[in-house]
C-alpha positions as CSV (number, residue, x, y, z in Angstrom):
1,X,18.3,-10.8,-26.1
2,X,14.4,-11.3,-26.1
3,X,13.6,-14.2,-28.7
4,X,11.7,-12.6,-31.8
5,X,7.4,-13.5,-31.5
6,X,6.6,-16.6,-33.7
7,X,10.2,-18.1,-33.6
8,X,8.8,-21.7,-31.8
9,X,7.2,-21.8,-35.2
10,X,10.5,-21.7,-38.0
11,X,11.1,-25.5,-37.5
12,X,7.6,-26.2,-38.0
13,X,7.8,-24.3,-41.3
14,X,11.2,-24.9,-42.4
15,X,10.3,-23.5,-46.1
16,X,9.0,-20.2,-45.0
17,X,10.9,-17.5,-43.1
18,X,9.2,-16.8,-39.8
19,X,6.6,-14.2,-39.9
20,X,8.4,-12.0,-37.0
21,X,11.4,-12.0,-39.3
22,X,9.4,-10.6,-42.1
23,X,7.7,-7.9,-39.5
24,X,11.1,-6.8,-38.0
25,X,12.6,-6.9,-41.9
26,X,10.3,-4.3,-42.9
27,X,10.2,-2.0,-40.0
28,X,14.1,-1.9,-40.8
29,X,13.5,-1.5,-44.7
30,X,11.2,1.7,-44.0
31,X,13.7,3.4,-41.8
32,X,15.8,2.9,-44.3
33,X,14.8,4.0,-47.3
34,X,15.3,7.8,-46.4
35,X,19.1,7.0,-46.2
36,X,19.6,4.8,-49.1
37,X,17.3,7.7,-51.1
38,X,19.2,10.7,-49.7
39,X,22.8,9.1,-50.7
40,X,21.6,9.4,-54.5
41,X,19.0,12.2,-54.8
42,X,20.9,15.1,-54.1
43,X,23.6,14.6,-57.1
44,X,20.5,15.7,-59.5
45,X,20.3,19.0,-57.5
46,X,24.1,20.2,-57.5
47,X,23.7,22.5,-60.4
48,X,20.2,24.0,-58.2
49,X,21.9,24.5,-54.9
50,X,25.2,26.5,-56.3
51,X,22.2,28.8,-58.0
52,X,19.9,28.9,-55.0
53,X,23.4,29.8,-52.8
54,X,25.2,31.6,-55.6
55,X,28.4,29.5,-54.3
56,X,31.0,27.8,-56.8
57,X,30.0,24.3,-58.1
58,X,33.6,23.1,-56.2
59,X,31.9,24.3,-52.8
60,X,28.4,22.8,-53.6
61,X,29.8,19.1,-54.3
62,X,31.2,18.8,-50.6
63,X,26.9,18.3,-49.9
64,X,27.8,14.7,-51.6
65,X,31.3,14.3,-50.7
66,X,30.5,15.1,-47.3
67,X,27.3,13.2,-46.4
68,X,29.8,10.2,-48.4
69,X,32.8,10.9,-46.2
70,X,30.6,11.3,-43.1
71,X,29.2,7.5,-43.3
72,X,32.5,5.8,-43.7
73,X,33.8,7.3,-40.9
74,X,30.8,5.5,-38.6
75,X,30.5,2.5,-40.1
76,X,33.2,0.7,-38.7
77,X,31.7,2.4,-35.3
78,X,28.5,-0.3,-35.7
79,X,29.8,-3.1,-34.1
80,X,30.8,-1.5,-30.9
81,X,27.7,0.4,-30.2
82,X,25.5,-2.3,-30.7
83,X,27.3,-4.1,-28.2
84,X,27.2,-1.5,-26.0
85,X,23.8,-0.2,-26.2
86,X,21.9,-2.8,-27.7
87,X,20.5,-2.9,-32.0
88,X,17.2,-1.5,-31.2
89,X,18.3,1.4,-29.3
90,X,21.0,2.0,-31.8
91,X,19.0,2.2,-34.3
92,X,16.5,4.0,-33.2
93,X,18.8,6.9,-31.8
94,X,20.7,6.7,-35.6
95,X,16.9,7.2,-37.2
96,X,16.5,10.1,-34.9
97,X,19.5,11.7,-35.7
98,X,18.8,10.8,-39.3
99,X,15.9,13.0,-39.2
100,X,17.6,15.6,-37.1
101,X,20.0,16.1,-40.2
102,X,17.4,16.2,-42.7
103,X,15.2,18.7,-40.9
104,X,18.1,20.9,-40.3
105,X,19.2,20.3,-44.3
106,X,16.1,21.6,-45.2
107,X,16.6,24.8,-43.4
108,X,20.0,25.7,-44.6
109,X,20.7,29.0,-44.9
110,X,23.7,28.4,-46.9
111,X,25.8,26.5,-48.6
112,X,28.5,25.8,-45.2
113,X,25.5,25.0,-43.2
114,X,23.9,22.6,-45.4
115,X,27.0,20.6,-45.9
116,X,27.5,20.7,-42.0
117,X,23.9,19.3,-41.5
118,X,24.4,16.7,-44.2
119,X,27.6,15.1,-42.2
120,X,25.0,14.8,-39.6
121,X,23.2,12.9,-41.9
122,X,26.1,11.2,-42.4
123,X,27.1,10.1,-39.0
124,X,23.8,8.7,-38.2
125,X,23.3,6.9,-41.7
126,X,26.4,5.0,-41.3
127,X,25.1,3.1,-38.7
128,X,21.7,2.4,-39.6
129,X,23.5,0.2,-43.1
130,X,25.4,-2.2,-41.9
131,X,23.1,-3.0,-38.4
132,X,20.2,-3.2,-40.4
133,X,21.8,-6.0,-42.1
134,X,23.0,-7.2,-38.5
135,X,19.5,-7.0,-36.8
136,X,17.7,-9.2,-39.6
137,X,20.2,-12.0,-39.7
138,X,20.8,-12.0,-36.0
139,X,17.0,-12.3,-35.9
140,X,16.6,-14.9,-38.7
141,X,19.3,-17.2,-36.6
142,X,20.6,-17.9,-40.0
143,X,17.7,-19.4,-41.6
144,X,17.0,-18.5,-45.4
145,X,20.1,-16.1,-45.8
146,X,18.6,-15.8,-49.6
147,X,15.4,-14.7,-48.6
148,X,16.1,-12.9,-46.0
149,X,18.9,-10.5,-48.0
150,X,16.0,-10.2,-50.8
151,X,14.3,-8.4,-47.6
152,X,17.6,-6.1,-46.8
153,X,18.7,-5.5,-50.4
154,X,15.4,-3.5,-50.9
155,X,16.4,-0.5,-50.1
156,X,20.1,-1.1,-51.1
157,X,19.1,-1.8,-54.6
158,X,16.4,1.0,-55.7
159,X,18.3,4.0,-53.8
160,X,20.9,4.7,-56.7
161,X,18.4,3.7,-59.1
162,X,14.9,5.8,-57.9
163,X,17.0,8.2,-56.4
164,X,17.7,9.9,-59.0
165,X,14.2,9.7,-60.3
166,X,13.0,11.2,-57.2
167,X,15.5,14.1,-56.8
168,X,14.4,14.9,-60.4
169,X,10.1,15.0,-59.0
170,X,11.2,16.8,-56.4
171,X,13.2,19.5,-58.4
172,X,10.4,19.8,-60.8
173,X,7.8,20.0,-58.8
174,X,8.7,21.9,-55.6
175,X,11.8,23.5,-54.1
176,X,14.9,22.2,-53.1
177,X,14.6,21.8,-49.4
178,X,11.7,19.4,-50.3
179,X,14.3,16.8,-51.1
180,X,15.2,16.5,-47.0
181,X,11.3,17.0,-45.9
182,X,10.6,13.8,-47.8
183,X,12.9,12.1,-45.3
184,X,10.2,12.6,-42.1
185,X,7.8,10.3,-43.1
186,X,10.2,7.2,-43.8
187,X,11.7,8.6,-40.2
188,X,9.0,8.8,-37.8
189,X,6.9,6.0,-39.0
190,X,10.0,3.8,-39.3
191,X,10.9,5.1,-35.6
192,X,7.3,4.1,-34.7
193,X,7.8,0.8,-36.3
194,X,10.9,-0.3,-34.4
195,X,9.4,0.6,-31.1
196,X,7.0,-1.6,-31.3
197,X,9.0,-4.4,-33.8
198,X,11.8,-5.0,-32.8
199,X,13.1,-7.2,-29.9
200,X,14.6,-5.6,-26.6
201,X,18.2,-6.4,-27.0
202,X,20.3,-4.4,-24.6
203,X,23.1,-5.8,-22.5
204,X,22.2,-7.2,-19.0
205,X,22.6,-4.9,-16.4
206,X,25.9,-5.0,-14.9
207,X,26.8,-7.2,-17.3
208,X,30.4,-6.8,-19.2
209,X,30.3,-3.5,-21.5
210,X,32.5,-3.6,-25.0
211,X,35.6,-1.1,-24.3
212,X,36.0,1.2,-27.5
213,X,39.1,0.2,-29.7
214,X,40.3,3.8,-29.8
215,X,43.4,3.1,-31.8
216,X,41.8,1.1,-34.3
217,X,39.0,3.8,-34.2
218,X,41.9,6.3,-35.6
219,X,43.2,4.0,-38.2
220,X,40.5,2.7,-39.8
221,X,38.2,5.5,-39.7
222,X,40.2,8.1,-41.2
223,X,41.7,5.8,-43.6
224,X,38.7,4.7,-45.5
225,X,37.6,8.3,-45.2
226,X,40.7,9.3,-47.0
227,X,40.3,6.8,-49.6
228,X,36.8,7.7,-50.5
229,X,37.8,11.7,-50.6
230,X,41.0,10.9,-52.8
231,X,38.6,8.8,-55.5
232,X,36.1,11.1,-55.2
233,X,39.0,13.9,-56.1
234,X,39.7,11.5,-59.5
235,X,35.9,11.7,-60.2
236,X,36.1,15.4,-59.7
237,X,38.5,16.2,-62.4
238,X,41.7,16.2,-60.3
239,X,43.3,13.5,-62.2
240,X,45.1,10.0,-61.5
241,X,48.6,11.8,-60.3
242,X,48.2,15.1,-58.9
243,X,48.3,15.8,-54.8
244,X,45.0,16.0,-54.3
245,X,44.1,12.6,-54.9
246,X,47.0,11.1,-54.3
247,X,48.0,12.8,-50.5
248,X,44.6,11.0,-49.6
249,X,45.1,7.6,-51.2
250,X,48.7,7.4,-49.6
251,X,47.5,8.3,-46.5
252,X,44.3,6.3,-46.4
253,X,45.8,3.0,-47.8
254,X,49.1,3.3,-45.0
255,X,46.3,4.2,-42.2
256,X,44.0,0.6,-43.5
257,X,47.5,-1.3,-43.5
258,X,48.6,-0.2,-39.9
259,X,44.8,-0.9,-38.6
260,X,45.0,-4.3,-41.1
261,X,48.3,-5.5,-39.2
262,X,47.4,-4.4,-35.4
263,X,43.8,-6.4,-36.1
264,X,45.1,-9.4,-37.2
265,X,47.7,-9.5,-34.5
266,X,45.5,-8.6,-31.4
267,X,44.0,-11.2,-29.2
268,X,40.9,-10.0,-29.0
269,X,39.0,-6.3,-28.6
270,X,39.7,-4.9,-32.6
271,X,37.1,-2.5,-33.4
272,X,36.5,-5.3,-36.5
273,X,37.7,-8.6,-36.3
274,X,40.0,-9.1,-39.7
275,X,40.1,-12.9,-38.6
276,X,36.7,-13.3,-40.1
277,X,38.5,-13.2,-43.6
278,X,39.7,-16.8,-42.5
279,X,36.4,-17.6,-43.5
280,X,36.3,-18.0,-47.4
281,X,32.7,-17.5,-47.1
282,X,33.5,-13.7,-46.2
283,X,36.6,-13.5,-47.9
284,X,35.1,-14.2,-51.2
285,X,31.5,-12.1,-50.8
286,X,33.9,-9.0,-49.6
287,X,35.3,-9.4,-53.0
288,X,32.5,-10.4,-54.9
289,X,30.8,-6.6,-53.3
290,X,34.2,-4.5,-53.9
291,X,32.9,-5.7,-57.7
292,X,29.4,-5.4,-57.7
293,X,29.5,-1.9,-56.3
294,X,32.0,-1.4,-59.1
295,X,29.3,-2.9,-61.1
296,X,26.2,-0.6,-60.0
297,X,27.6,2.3,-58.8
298,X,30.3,3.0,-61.8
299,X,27.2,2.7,-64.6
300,X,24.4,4.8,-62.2
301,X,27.3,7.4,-62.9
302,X,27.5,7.1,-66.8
303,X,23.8,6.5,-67.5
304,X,22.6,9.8,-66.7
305,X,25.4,11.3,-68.2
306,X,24.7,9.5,-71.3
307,X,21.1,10.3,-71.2
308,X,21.7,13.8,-70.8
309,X,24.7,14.3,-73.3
310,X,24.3,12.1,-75.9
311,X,20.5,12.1,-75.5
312,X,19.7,15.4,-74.9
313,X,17.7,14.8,-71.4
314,X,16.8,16.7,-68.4
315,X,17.5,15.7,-65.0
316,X,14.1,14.4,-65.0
317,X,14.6,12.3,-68.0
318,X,17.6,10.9,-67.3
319,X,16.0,9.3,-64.1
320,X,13.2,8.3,-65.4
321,X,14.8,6.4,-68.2
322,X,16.6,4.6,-65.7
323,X,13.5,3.2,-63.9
324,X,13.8,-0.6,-66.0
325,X,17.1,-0.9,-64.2
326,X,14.8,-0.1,-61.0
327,X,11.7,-2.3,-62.1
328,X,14.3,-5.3,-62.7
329,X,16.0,-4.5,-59.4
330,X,12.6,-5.4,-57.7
331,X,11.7,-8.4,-59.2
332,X,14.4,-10.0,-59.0
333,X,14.8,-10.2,-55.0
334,X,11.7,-12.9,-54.3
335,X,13.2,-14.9,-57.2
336,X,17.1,-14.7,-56.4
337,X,16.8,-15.2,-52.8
338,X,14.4,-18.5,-53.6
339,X,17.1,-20.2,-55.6
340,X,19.9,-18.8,-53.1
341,X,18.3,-21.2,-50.4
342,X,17.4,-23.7,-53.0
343,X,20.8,-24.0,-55.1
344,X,23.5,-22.5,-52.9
345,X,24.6,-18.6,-53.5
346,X,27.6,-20.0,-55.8
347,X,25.1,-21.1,-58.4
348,X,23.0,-17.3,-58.2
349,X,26.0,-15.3,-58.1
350,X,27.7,-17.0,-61.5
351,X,24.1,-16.9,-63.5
352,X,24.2,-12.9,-62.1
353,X,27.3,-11.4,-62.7
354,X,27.6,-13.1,-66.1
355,X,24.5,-11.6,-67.1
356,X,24.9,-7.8,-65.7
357,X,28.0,-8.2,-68.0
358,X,25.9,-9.2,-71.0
359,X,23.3,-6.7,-70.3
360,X,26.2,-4.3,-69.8
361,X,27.4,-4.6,-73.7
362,X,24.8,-3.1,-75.4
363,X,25.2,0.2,-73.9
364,X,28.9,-0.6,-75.5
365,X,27.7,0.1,-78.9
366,X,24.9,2.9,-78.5
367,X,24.8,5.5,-80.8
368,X,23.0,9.2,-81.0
369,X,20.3,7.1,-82.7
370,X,20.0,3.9,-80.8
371,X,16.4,3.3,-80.4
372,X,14.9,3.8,-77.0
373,X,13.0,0.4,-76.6
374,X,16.4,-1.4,-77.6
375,X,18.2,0.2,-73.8
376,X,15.4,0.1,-71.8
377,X,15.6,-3.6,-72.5
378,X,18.9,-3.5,-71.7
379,X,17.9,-1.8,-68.2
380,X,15.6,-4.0,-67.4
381,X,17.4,-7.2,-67.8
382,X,20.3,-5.9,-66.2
383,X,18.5,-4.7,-63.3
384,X,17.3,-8.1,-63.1
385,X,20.8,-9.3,-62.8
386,X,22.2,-6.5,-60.7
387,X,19.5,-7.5,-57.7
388,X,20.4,-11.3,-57.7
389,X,24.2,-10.0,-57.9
390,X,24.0,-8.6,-54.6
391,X,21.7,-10.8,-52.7
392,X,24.0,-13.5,-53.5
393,X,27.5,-12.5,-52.1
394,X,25.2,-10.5,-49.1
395,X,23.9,-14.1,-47.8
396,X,27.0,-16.0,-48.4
397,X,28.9,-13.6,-46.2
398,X,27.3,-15.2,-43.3
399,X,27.1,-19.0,-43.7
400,X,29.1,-20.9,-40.9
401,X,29.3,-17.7,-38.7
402,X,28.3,-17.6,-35.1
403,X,26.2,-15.0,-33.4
404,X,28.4,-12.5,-32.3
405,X,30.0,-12.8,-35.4
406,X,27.8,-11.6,-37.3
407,X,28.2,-7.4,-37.3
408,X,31.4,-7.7,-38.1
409,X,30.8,-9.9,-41.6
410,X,28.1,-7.0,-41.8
411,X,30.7,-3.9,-41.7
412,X,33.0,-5.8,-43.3
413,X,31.1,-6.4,-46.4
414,X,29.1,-3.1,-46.2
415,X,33.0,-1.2,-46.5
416,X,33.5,-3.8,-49.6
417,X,30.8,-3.0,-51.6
418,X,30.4,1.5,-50.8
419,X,34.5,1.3,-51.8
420,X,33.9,-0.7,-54.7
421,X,31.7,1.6,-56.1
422,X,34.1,5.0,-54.8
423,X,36.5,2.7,-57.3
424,X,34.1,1.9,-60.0
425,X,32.9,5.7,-60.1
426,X,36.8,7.4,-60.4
427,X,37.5,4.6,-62.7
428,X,35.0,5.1,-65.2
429,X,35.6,8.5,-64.8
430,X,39.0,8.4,-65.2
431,X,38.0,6.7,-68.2
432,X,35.4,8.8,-69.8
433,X,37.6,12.2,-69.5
434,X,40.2,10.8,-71.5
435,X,37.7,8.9,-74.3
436,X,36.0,12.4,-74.6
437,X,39.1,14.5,-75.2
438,X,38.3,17.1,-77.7
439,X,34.9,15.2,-78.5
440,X,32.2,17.5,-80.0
441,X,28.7,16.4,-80.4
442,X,26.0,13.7,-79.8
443,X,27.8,11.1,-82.4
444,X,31.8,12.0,-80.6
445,X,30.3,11.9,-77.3
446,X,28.7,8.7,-77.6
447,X,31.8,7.2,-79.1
448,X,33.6,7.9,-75.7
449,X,31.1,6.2,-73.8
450,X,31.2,3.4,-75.5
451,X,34.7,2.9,-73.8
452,X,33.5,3.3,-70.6
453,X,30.9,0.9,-70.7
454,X,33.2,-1.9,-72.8
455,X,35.3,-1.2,-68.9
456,X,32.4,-1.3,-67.0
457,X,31.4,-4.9,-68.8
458,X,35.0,-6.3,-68.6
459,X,35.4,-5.3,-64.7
460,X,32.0,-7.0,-64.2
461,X,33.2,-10.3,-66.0
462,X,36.3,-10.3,-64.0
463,X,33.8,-11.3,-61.1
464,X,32.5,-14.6,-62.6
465,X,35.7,-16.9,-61.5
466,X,35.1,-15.2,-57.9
467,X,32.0,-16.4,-57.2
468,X,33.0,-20.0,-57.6
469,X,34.7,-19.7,-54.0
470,X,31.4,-19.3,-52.6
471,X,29.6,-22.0,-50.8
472,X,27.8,-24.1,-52.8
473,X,24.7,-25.9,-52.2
474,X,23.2,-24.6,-48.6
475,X,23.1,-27.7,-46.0
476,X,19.7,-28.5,-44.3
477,X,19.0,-26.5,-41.4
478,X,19.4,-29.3,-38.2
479,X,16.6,-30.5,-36.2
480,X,15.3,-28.4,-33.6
481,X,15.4,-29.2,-30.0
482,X,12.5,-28.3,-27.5
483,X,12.9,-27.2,-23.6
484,X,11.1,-28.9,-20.4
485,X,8.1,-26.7,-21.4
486,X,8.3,-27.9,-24.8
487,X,8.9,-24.5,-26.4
488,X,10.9,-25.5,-29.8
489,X,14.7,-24.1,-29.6
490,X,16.2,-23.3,-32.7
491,X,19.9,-25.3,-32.3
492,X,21.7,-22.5,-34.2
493,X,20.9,-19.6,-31.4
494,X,23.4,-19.4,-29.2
495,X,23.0,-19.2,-25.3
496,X,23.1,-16.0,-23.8
């Protein structure tokens, strides 16, 4: 693997991340941004597409569920293809198929071929997450893990925020298919972008290739598939106890236990390496993600809802009301990733969680008449919080791991945090169907949210003894070492 332009020169600046990290962390962020976008800005357009395909509301959901289902069941596939075909053509090839989906989304003739395209979406998207993740820290040699996740968690923290914002624009202003021809541009310039960006990584030639773990393949992929479907059933009304959610949890959770138990017995050659949880770094920022997303995702469900029924918004209301969470998001990923490297990610991810929780309680009490200025407040700080929340556990997944160990802290923690918000959304769910049972009006309604938030705050607490298990203060990055040509040699790369 080529060494990244500018690398001789992260020793001599030990305070700043190298400038070819920064290049290659943006080329990844743009291609990006049309995945992290198009997971969130179609569930504003459901209601549009069952009228634009006169096809049941039950029929239109699978465009979500199956775009969802379609990048858990590639995820896990990351670690073996980069191996085998090297990051940059990976990704690439995903960002091409990527676009593929989207231009063939926005052609749908109906509603079976647009949920067909989107699982092509699907399929390449769920490799593009977790190695983007993979490329940056490979490439940072794990220098600044703070600052360097305040790079990645760009995209990953304004999707489900701006998403909905933007599927709202877009439905305003134009048609429907306009929400997939918004995907080119982030596409082919981020295709552009990695061409010339990123290193050359592929395998020597005639070098040893990574053999597929086929039976681990059948586990684990189905099984978190299943999972996802049978929470996404609770979400869609189908209950806690009836057979279509639970068939799939059953079956999912027996499928994760059989791959759980043949990974942590096998030598060597598991399509993800369950040993890494050895590592209480991982272990604990696996956990600390299965919260957050319980954290983000579970709210991004009831705030719009809120907005609309309590509130009497639009679709276009309701996400732009939510753009403080956004704004706070933002801001917070220089300054959190600063005092990650500074302090340690313990210190971060304590401050962070406890205050999405207090930011989270306000929402708690809202009424029909709670004053607009009062929540956007709210939004703001807790977007604030929300972005140092997942920078925190993201960089601490990774201290003390080698090179090739990397990917696999990346799909293990990328799995963590997309179930924990499957979990957070059925939950709260769960939670609001039975609060608003037989409720009628703006002042009932808001009553039954209340609950659901007070759940939302007390699941986000539960977090704050976790994140005592991360690492603490981060130790000083040793001395670099220099060649016979004198060319500086960061100590932490391995040899290849």
């Amino acid at each position: 693997m080529s060494i990244p332009h500018g690398a001789a020169s992260a020793a001599a600046r030990p305070d700043r991340v190298d400038p070819a990290v920064r290049r290659i962390g943006a080329t990844l962020v743009v291609g990006a941004l049309g995945v992290v976008f198009d997971t969130t800005v179609v569930s504003v357009a459901l209601d549009d597409l069952a009228k634009a395909f006169d096809a049941p509301l039950a029929t239109v959901q699978w465009v979500s569920t199956g775009y969802l289902l379609a990048v858990f069941v590639t995820i896990p596939l990351a670690v073996w293809a980069q191996a085998r075909f090297g990051g940059r053509r990976l990704w690439i090839a995903a960002l091409g198929g990527f676009l593929l989906g989207s231009v063939l989304s926005a052609l749908a003739w109906n509603a079976t071929s647009l949920i067909v395209f989107r699982v092509v979406q699907g399929l390449a998207g769920g490799i593009m997450m977790p190695l983007m993740a993979t490329l940056l820290m490979q490439a940072a040699r794990g220098s600044h893990p703070g600052r360097v996740m305040a790079i990645i968690t760009v995209p990953t923290a304004l999707g489900p925020i701006l998403g909905p914002v933007l599927g709202g624009l877009v439905l305003h202003l134009a048609d429907w298919r306009w929400m997939f021809f918004v995907n080119i541009p982030f596409c082919v310039v981020g295709g552009w972008l990695a061409l010339r960006n990123l290193p050359d990584d592929r395998p020597e030639p005639g070098g040893p290739r990574g053999r597929l773990d086929v039976v681990g393949l059948l586990l684990l992929c189905p099984g978190v598939a299943a999972l996802v479907y049978g929470l996404s059933r609770v979400e869609g009304g189908a209950g806690t106890t009836g057979a279509a959610v639970l068939v799939p949890l059953l079956g999912g959770l027996a499928l994760v236990g059989g791959f759980t138990a043949r990974s942590l017995t096998r030598p060597g050659g598991a399509l993800i390496d369950l040993r890494l949880f050895r590592h209480r770094a991982v272990a604990s920022s696996a956990a600390l993600l299965f919260l957050g997303g319980i954290a983000l995702y579970g709210p991004m469900m009831l705030l719009p809802l809120y907005f609309q029924q309590v509130r009497g918004e639009d679709a276009l209301g309701a996400g732009l009301a939510l753009i403080p969470q956004g704004v706070g998001a933002l801001l917070a990923r220089a300054l959190a990733g600063r005092y990650m490297d500074r302090v340690g990610p313990r210190r971060v991810a304590v401050t962070a969680f406890a205050l999405v929780a207090v930011a989270t309680v306000p929402f708690a009490f809202v009424t029909a008449g709670t004053g607009g200025a009062v929540l956007m407040a709210a939004l703001f700080v807790r977007g604030i919080a929300l972005g140092a929340a997942m920078i925190a556990p993201m960089g601490a997944a990774y201290v003390g791991l080698r090179h090739q160990e990397i990917p696999d802290a990346g799909v293990i923690t990328r799995v963590a945090q997309q179930i924990g918000g499957s979990v957070g959304i059925a939950l709260l769910a769960v939670v609001l169907q039975h609060a608003a049972a037989g409720a009628h009006g703006p002042s009932a309604l808001a009553g039954a949210f209340d609950r659901a938030f007070w759940w939302s705050a007390v699941l986000t607490a539960l977090a704050v003894p976790l994140c005592l298990l991360l690492p603490g203060r981060p130790e000083p990055p040793p001395p670099a070492r220099t060649t016979r040509t004198g060319e500086a040699v960061d100590p932490r790369r391995p040899t290849v």
